[in-house]
C-alpha positions, 0 to 999 in steps of 0.5 A: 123576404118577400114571399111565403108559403104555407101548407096545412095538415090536419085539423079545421083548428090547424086550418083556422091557425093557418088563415091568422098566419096569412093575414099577420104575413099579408099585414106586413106586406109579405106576398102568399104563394102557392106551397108548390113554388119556391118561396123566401119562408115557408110553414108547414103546420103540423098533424101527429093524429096518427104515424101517417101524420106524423110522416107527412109532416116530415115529408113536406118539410123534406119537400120544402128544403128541396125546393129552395135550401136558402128559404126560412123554414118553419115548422109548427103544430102538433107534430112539433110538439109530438118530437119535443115530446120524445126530445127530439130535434127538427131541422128547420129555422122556427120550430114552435109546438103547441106553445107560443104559435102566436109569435110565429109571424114575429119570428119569421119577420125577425130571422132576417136580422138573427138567422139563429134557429128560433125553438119556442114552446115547452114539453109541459103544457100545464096551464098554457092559454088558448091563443086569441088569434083575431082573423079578418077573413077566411079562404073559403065562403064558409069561415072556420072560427076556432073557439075551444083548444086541447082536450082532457078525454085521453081515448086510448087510441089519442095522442091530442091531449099529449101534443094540444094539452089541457081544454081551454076556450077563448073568451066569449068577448073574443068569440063575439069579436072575431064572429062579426069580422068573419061576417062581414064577408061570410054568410056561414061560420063552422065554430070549430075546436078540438073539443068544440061541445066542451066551450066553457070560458069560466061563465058561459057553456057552449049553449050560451055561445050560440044563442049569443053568436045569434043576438050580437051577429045578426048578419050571419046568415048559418052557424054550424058546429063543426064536430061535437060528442053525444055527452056534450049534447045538452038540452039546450043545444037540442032545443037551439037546434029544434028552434033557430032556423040558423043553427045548421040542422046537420050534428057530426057526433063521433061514435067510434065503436058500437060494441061496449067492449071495443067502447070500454078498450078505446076509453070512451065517455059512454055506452052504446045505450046512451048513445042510442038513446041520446039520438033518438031523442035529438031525432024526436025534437028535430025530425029532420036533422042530418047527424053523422059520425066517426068510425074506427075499425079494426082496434086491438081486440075487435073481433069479427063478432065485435065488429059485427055488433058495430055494423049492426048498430050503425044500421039501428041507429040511422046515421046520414054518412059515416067518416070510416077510419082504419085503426092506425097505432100510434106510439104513446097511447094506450091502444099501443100496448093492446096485444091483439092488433088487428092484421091489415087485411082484416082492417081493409075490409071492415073499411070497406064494408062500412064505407059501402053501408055509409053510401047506401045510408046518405043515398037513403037521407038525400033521396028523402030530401026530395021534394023538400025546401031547403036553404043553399049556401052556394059555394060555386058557380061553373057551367051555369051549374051552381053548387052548395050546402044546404043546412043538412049538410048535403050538396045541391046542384041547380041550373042557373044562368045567374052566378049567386056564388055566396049567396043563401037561396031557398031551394025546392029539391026535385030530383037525385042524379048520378049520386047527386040532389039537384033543385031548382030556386024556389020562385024561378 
């Protein structure tokens, strides 16, 4: 074996996993081809979040096979664990579910001696631990670095807490260990996980994550979370937040429905109340916080007057951008067996309706950026145009005859666009 390939679905988590892969194959002195040329093994790491997922996963597999039939083919993820689930069977080479990923790299290494099909992992996820995957470097200038796994909510809509299993979080010695090699070469880590704001190690909670990150990590420049829920949001974590100047100033907390009905159906942690009244608060300490959210349209019994009730407290509430989703059904939840399933139609024009009621939001919170000083991380550099994020979240476009590709800049933002916000670095 000489050369493999990789494609990832999903999640940043599944995104994290992926890069550990790369580096443990790279170690051994195996080369890493695009997943579109023909390669001696090839991964395919897997999503189930929804049957569209799900059929992806199998059609990249397919795809693998055509491209050479006499390669290795690995198969690993959720979607894996989704099939052990329903006892069924994979066609590939390794096939690992949510159990025993990190002894993939072993595995393909030995095949070429066993050339047995290799299955590890289990359809009982009790008590199983977070693997401690220590990663170098990341494909990209912002790192992901995963720190929490698996979930315990169970939203009816969910299928996570079936194929990740139970909430685990790797030890904040490891965290700390696996931040200053990612620094080394990133100025911006995303701490990433399945439940990221339910870190907890058995000492420390996410809070004491952070404000450690920020004492023993002094060359990190940004730390930004990548997704976190309203009911994990603590005082603490606001007060980091309103006083850390690198704690990204940008929280993605997902809503799902603004309708306690639909909100009691999904099985979410909270009422829209509490919801409204937690952002306002994070929005009084931190008056310039970016916060975006997750929308689900079209779940069983969600009338047009529910929906309705949804589009109104988007409106009340002020998010920056919504990520819209359309009810996908999805087999073992709860929300499969909900009777009044919501026709496709009905779904698209939710999506849309809030999908244009989300542009004309993030128009709003760019144009109020104007003016404004913000800090760019720039990501590229094409044309004499550089491109990045600031903290919020937002991307700023500047003229520039200097490539500071990976470099944080301070950025007076100056004008909006076609769509975009574009500055000029401050001192030019």
């Amino acid at each position: 074996m000489k050369t493999f390939a990789i494609l990832t679905l999903g999640c940043k988590v599944n995104a994290f996993e992926s890069e550990w892969y790369i580096q443990q194959l790279e170690n051994q002195g195996l080369q890493h081809v695009d997943f579109k040329e023909s390669a001696d093994v090839y991964i395919i790491n897997t999503c189930a979040v929804t049957n569209v997922a799900e059929a992806k996963s199998r059609q990249k597999l397919h795809a693998a096979i055509k491209r050479n039939k006499d390669a290795v083919i690995c198969v690993v993820g959720c979607y894996v664990q989704a099939v052990y689930n329903e006892n069924n069977e994979i066609a590939a080479d390794i096939v690992i579910g949510t159990a025993g990923k990190k002894k993939l790299p072993e595995l393909i290494l030995n095949y070429s001696k066993t050339s047995s099909k290799t299955i590890e992992g289990s359809n009982n996820l009790e008590g199983i631990f977070i693997d401690d995957m220590v990663l170098k470097q990341f494909n990209q200038h912002r790192a992901y670095l995963k720190i929490q796994d698996g979930c315990n909510q169970y939203c009816s809509y969910c299928i996570i807490p079936f194929v990740r299993g139970q909430e685990r979080s790797l030890g904040i010695d490891k965290v700390i260990e696996n931040a200053k090699n990612l620094a080394i070469k990133h100025k911006e880590l995303v701490l990433t996980g399945i439940h990221t704001g339910r870190y907890n190690d058995g000492n420390n909670d996410l809070a004491v994550l952070l404000r450690t990150i920020l004492k023993e990590v002094p060359e990190l420049t940004r730390l930004r979370i990548s997704s976190i829920e309203i009911t994990e949001i603590t005082d603490e974590i606001i007060d980091l937040l309103r006083n850390e100047s690198k704690i990204a100033k940008h929280l993605h907390i997902p809503l799902q429905a603004g309708s306690d009905e639909v909100l009691k159906l999904m099985n979410r942690p909270y009422a829209k109340e509490y919801f409204r009244k937690r952002i306002a608060y994070i929005k009084e300490m931190c008056p310039n916080v970016s916060i975006s959210t997750d929308v689900i349209v079209g779940f069983p019994g969600e009338t047009d007057e529910l929906f309705e009730e949804t589009e109104n407290f988007i409106k009340e509430t002020g998010f920056s951008f919504l990520h819209v989703f359309p009810y996908s059904k999805k087999r073992g939840t709860e929300a499969e067996k909900i009777v009044a399933q919501i026709n496709s139609e009905h779904k698209k024009m939710r999506v849309q309706s809030l999908t244009m009621l989300s542009k004309n939001m993030y128009n709003v919170f760019k144009q109020n950026l104007i003016n404004n000083q913000v800090e760019v991380f720039f990501e590229s550099f094409s044309n004499n145009v550089l491109r990045g994020y600031c903290s919020e979240y937002v991307n700023i476009y500047v003229r520039s005859s200097e490539d500071l590709t990976n470099e944080m800049v301070k950025v007076l933002v100056t004008h909006f666009e076609d769509g975009e916000l574009w500055g000029e670095i401050k001192g030019e």
